[in-house]
C-alpha positions as CSV (number, residue, x, y, z in Angstrom):
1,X,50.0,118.6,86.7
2,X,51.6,115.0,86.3
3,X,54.3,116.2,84.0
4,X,54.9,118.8,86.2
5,X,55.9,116.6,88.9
6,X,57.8,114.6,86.9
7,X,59.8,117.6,85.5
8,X,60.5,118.8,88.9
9,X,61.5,115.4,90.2
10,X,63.9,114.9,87.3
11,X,65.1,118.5,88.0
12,X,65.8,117.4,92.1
13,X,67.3,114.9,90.8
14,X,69.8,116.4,88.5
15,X,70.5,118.9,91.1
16,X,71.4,116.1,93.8
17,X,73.8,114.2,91.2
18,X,75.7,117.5,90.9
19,X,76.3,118.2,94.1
20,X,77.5,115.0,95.1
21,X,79.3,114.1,91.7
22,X,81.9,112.9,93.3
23,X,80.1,110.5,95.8
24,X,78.0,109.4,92.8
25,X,80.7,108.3,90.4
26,X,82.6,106.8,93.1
27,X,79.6,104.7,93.7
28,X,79.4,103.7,90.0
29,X,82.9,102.5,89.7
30,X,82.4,100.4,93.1
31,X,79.7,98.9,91.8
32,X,81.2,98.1,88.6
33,X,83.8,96.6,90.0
34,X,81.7,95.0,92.1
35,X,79.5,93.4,89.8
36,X,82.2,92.1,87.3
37,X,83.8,89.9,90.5
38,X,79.7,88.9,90.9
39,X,79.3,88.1,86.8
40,X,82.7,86.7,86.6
41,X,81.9,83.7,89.6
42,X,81.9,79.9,89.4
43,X,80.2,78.0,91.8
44,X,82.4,75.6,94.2
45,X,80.8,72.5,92.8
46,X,82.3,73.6,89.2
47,X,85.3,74.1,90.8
48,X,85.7,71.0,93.0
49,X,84.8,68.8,89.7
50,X,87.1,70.3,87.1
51,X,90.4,68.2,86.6
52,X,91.9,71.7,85.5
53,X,92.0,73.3,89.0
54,X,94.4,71.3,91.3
55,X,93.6,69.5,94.4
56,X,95.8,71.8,96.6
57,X,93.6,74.5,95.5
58,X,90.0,72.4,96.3
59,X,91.2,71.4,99.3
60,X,91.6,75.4,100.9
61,X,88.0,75.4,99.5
62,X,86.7,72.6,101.1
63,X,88.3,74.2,104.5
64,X,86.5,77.5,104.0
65,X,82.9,75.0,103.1
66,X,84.1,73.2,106.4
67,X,84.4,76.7,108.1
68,X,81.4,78.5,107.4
69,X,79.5,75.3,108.5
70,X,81.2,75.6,112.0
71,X,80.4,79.5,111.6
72,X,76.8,79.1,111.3
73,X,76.0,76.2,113.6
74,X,78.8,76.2,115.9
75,X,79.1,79.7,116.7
76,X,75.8,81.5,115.3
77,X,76.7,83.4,112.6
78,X,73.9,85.1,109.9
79,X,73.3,82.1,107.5
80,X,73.7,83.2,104.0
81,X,74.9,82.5,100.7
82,X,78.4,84.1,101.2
83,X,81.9,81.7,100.2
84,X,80.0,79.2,98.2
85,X,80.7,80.5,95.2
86,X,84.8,81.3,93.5
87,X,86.4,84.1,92.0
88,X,89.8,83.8,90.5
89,X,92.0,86.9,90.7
90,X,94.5,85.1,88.8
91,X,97.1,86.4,91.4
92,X,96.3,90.3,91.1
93,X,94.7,92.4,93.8
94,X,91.2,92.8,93.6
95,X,90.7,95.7,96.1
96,X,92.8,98.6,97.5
97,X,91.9,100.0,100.7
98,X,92.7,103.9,101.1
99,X,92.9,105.4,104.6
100,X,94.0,109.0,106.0
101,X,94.5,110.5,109.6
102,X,95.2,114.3,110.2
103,X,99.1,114.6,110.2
104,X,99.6,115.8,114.0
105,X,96.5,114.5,115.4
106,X,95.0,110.8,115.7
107,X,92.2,111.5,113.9
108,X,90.9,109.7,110.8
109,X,89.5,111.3,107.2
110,X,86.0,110.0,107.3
111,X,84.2,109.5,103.8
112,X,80.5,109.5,104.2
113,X,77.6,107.5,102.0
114,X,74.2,107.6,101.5
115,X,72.4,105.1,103.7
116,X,75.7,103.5,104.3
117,X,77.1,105.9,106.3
118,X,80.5,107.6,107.3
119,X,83.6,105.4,107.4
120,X,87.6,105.6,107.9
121,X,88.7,104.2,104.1
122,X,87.7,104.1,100.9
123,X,87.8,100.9,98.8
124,X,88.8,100.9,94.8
125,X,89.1,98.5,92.3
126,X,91.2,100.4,90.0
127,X,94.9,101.1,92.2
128,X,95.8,104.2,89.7
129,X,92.1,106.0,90.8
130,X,93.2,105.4,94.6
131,X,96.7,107.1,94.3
132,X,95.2,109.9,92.3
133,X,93.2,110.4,95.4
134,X,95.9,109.5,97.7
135,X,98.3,112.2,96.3
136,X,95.4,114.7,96.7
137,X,94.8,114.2,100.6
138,X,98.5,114.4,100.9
139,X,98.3,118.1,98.7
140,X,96.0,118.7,101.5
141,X,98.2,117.9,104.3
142,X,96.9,114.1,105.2
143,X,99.1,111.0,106.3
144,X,97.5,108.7,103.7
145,X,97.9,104.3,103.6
146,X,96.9,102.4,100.4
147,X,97.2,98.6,101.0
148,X,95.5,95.2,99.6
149,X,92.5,94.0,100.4
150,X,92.7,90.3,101.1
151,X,88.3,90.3,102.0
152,X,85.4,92.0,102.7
153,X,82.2,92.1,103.4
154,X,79.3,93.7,100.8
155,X,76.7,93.8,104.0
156,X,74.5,91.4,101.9
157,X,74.5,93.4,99.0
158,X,75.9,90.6,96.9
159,X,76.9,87.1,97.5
160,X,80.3,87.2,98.5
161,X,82.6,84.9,96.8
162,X,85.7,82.9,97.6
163,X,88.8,85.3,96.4
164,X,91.6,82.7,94.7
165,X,93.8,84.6,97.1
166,X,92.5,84.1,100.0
167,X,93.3,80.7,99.5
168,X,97.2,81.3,99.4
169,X,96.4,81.8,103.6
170,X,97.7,79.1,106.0
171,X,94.2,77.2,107.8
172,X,93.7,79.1,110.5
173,X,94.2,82.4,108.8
174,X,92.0,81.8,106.2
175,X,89.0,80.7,108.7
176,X,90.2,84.0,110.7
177,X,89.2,85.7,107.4
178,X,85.9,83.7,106.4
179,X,84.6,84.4,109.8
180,X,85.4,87.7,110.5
181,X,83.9,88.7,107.3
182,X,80.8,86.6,108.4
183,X,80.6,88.5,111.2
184,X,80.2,91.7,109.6
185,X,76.9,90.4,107.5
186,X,75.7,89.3,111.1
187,X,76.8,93.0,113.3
188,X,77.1,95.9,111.6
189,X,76.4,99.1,113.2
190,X,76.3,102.3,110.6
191,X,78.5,104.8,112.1
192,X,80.4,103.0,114.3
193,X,83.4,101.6,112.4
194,X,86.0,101.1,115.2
195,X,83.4,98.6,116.8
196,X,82.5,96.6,113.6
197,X,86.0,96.0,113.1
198,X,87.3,95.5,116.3
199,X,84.6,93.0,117.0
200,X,84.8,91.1,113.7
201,X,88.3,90.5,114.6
202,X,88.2,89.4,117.7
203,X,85.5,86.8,117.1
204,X,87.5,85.7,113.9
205,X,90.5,85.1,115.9
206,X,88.7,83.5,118.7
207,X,86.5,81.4,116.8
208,X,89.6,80.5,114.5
209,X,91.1,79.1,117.4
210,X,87.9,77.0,118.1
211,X,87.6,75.8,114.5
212,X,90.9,74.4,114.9
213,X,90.7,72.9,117.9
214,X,87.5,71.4,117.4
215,X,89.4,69.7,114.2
216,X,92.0,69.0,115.2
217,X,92.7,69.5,119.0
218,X,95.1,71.7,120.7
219,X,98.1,69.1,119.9
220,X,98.0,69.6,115.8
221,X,100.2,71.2,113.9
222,X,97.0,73.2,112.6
223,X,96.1,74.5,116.2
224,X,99.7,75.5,117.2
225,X,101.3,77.1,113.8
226,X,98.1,79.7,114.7
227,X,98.5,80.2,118.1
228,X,102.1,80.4,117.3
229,X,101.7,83.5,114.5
230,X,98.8,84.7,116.8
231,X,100.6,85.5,119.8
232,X,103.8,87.3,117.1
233,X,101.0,89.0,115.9
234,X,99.3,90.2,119.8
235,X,103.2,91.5,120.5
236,X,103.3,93.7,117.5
237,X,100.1,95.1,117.5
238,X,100.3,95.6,121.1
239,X,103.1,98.2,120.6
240,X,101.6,99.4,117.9
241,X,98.7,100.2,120.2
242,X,101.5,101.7,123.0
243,X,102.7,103.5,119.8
244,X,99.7,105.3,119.4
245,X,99.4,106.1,122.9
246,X,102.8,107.8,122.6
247,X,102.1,109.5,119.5
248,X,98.5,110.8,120.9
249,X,100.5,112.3,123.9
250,X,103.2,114.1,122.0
251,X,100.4,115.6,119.3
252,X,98.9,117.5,122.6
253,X,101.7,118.5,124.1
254,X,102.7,120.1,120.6
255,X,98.8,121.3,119.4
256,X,99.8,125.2,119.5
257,X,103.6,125.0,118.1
258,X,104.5,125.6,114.5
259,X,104.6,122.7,111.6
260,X,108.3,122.2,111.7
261,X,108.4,122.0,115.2
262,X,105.4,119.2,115.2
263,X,106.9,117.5,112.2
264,X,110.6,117.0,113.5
265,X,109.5,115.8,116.7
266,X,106.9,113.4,115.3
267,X,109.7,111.7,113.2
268,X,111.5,111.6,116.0
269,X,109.0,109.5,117.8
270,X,108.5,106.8,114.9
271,X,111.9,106.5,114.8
272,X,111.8,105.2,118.4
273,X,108.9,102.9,117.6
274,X,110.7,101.9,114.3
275,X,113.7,101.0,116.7
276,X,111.4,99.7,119.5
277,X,110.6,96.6,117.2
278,X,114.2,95.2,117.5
279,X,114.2,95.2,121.3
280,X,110.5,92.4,121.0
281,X,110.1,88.4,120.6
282,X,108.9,87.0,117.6
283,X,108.5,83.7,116.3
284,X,108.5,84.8,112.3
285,X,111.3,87.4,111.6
286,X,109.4,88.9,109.0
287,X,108.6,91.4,111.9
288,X,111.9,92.8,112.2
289,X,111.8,93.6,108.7
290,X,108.2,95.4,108.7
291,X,109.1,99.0,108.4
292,X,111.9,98.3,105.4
293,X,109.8,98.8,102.8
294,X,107.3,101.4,103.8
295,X,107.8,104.1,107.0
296,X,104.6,104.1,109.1
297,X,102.5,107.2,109.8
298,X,99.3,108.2,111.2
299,X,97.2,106.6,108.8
300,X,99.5,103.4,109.5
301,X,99.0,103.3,113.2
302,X,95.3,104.7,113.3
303,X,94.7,101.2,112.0
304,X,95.5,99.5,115.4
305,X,92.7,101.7,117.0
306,X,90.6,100.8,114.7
307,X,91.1,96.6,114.3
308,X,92.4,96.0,117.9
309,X,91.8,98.7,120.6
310,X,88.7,96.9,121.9
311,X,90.2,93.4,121.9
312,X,90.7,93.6,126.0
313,X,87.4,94.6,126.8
314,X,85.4,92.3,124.0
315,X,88.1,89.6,126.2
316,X,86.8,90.2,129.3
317,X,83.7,90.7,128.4
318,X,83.6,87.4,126.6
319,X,85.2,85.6,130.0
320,X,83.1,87.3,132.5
321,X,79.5,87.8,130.8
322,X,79.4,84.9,128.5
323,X,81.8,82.2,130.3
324,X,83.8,81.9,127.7
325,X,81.3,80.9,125.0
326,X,81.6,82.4,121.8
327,X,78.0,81.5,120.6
328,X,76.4,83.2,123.5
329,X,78.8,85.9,123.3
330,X,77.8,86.7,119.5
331,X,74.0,85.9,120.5
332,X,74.2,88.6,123.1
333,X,76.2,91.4,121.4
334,X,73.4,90.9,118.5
335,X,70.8,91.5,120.8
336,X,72.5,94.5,122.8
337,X,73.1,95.8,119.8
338,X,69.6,95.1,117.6
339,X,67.7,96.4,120.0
């Protein structure tokens, strides 16, 4: 009777693997890749006391040790292990992020996991696996975006390291970074994607802000290089997010007419947001020269919705619930949220 069981869980088994093959071996390859970064570690101590690394280097590392302090006492984060120990990329890419969107609607692919759930990308290790599967959404008619990965978050799965380049980040990017990824190992609802990340970003911006004022004070060079990049960055993503708006409009208006109808008239359009950029203010004029290299499509700009739609609301919500208080704010969206 025992080996009967056995034989039929094996068999259930089996039967499971097959029918989500592709799930399963994409789950093998992630956690390879995963667990090399993991085996391949130093801790920050070995770093900070080896001559060979150079001081410019241990002294980004001793911001983000400096940071996640502020992170857990100052504004509440999740404790944990995360950023004490170092990885070194030795310049390369560790992580591709793959997206895709329906090509005349606003409306992302969604990959889903066991336990994990569903989500809007796909993360690989290996760039040439992610194009394969890039060029196959687009066979099936997808807007599809592959771009680096400059951090994430394994949810506590693993000890998340220091990336080497993550530390090629200005100050107040790289806290940006440290604590919105912190934030995602202290909120993360399954299923709900657009309000991980649009949360996680706002309080890494907002409590970037803090770090650096708290350091150094509104007057420092610090303080206003990232207010500075911060507001170039609010204008672009802000018509971005009027982009969208536009985009979402025309895709109704156009639902029941033919392909190369929708598809001239959608080129149209980016081309006016393409040309819309020229007529903004920007401190950095990298901006004007976004769209040379790459053209931006639905995948492109479903990535607004999904980092920065909420940013208004989580504002006033902050200002008007909370009194401006990031801790409480966190405390109280945990709670909401956990309950």
């Amino acid at each position: 009777m025992v080996k009967k069981i056995i034989w039929t869980v094996i068999a259930l088994l089996v039967l499971i693997a097959f029918f989500n093959w592709d799930i399963l071996s994409y789950g093998i390859r992630q956690a390879q890749g995963q667990l090399r970064i993991t085996f391949n570690t130093q801790e920050v101590e070995t770093i900070l006391n080896d001559p060979i690394y150079p001081d410019s280097l241990k002294q980004k590392i001793k911001i983000v040790q400096q940071v996640r302090v502020f992170a857990f006492q100052e504004l509440g984060l999740t404790q944990s292990e995360n950023y004490t120990t170092f990885y070194d990329q030795k310049g390369e890419v560790a992580l591709w992020n793959l997206s895709a969107s329906k090509a005349y609607m606003l409306e992302p692919k969604l990959w889903s996991f066991p336990i994990l759930g569903s989500f809007p990308y796909k993360g690989f290790f290996d760039l040439e696996r992610a194009k394969e599967e890039r060029d196959e959404l687009i066979d099936q008619g997808y807007d599809v975006r592959i771009r680096s990965v400059g951090g994430w978050s394994t949810l506590g799965w693993t000890t998340d390291p220091i990336l080497s380049n993550m530390l090629e980040r200005k100050e107040g990017s790289l806290a940006e970074l440290i604590i919105h990824e912190l934030t995602h190992s202290t909120l993360f609802i399954k299923d709900n994607i657009e309000f991980n990340e649009n949360l996680a970003s706002f309080i890494g911006e907002q409590g970037a802000i803090q770090f650096l004022d708290e350091k150094y004070g509104k007057n420092s060079h610090a303080y206003f290089e990232y207010v500075l990049a911060e507001e170039d960055s609010k204008t672009f993503r802000n018509q971005m997010l009027l982009a969208t708006s536009k985009l979402d409009s025309l895709y109704k208006s156009i639902n029941n007419l033919g392909d190369s109808y929708k598809s001239h008239h959608k080129q149209l359009m980016i081309d006016e947001i393409i040309s819309s950029i020229d007529s903004l203010h920007f401190h950095n004029s990298r901006y004007y020269q976004i769209f040379e290299i790459s053209r931006p499509n639905n995948a492109y700009f479903m990535s607004f919705l999904r980092y920065y739609s909420a940013k208004d609301s989580l504002q006033n919500i902050l200002i008007q619930e909370y009194e401006g208080d990031l801790k409480d704010f966190i405390a109280g969206m945990k709670k909401y949220h956990e309950e």
